[in-house]
C-alpha positions in Angstrom: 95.4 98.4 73.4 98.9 99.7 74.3 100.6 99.6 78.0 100.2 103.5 77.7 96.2 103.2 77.4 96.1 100.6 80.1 98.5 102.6 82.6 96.9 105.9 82.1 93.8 105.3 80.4 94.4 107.7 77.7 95.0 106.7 74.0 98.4 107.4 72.5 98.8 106.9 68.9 101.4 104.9 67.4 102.8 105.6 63.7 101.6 103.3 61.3 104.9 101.3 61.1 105.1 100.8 64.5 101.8 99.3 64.9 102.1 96.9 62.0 105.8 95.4 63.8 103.6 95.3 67.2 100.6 93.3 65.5 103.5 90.7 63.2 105.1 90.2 66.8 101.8 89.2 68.4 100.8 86.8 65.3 104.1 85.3 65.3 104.8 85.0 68.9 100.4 83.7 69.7 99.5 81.2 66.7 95.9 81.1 68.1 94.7 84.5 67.6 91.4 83.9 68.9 92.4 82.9 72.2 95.2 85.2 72.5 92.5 88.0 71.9 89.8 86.4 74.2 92.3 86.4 77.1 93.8 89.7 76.6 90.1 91.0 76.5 89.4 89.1 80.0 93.3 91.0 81.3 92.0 94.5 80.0 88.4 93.8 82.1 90.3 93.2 84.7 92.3 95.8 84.8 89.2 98.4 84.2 87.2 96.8 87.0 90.2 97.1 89.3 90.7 101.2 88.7 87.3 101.7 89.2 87.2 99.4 92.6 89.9 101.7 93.4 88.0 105.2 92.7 85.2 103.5 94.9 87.5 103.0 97.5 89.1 106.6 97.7 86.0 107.8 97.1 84.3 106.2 100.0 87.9 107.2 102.2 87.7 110.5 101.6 83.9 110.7 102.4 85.2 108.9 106.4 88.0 111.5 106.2 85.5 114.4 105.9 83.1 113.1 108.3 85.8 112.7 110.8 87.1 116.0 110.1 83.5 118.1 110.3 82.9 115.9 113.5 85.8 117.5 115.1 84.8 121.4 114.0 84.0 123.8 116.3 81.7 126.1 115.5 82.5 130.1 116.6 79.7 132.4 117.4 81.0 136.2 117.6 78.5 139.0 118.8 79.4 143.1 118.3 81.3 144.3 120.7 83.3 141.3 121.7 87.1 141.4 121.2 89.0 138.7 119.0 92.4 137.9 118.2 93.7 137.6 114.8 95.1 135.0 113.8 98.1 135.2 110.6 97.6 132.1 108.6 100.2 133.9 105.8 103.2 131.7 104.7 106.4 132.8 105.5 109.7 131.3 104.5 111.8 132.5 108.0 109.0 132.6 110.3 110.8 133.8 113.8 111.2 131.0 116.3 109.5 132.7 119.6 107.1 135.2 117.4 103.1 134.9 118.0 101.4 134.7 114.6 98.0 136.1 116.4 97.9 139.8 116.5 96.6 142.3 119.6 92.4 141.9 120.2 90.2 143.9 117.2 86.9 144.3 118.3 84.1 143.2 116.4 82.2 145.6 114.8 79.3 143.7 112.6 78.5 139.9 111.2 77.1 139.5 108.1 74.9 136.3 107.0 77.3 134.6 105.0 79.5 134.4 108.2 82.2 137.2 107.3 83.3 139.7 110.0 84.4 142.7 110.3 86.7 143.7 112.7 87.8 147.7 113.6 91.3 148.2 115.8 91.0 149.2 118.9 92.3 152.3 120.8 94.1 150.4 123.0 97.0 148.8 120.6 97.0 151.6 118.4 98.6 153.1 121.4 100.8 150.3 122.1 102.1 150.2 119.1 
């Protein structure tokens, strides 16, 4: 297995020459083979059984993290008729320093199940405007 595979987990293929100089260094450099192999096996099961204690534990941080988060959501009932303000979420790359990103009050004209809204201008800023 080569320090690619074990970094990344992927398989990168070697050329043929190159593999044959990687296995003559091993043999010269390990006389026992069998125990060179047996304790390279235990390092690679290792290694596997640390990357996946590692997804566990993101896994299981992100799952807190999203509790956390819904825990702190406040959920925003809106009836017809009630006016809103608009909020600009857009990226901009000079945003001005003293400028509201929420627009004038829209009023709201109907909710639909799936939790959209729609909104209509009213009289009031197109006036203003």
């Amino acid at each position: 297995m080569s320090p690619f595979q074990l970094v990344y987990g992927k398989v990168c293929h070697l050329h043929a020459e190159l593999e044959h100089r990687a296995y003559w260094v091993l043999k010269k450099l390990n006389l026992d083979m069998a125990a060179a192999r047996e304790k390279r096996m235990l390092q690679l099961n290792e290694l596997e059984e640390f990357r996946l204690r590692a997804y566990e534990n993101n896994k299981v941080y992100k799952e807190k993290v999203k509790i956390w988060y819904d825990r702190r959501l406040v959920r925003k009932s809106f009836s017809p008729g009630q006016q809103v303000l608009l909020f600009n979420a857009r990226l901009r790359v000079f945003p001005g320093k003293l400028k509201s990103r929420w627009s004038c009050p829209f009023i709201v004209k109907a909710i639909f199940p799936h939790g959209a809204v729609e909104i209509l201008i009213s009289i009031l800023t197109k006036s203003s405007r």
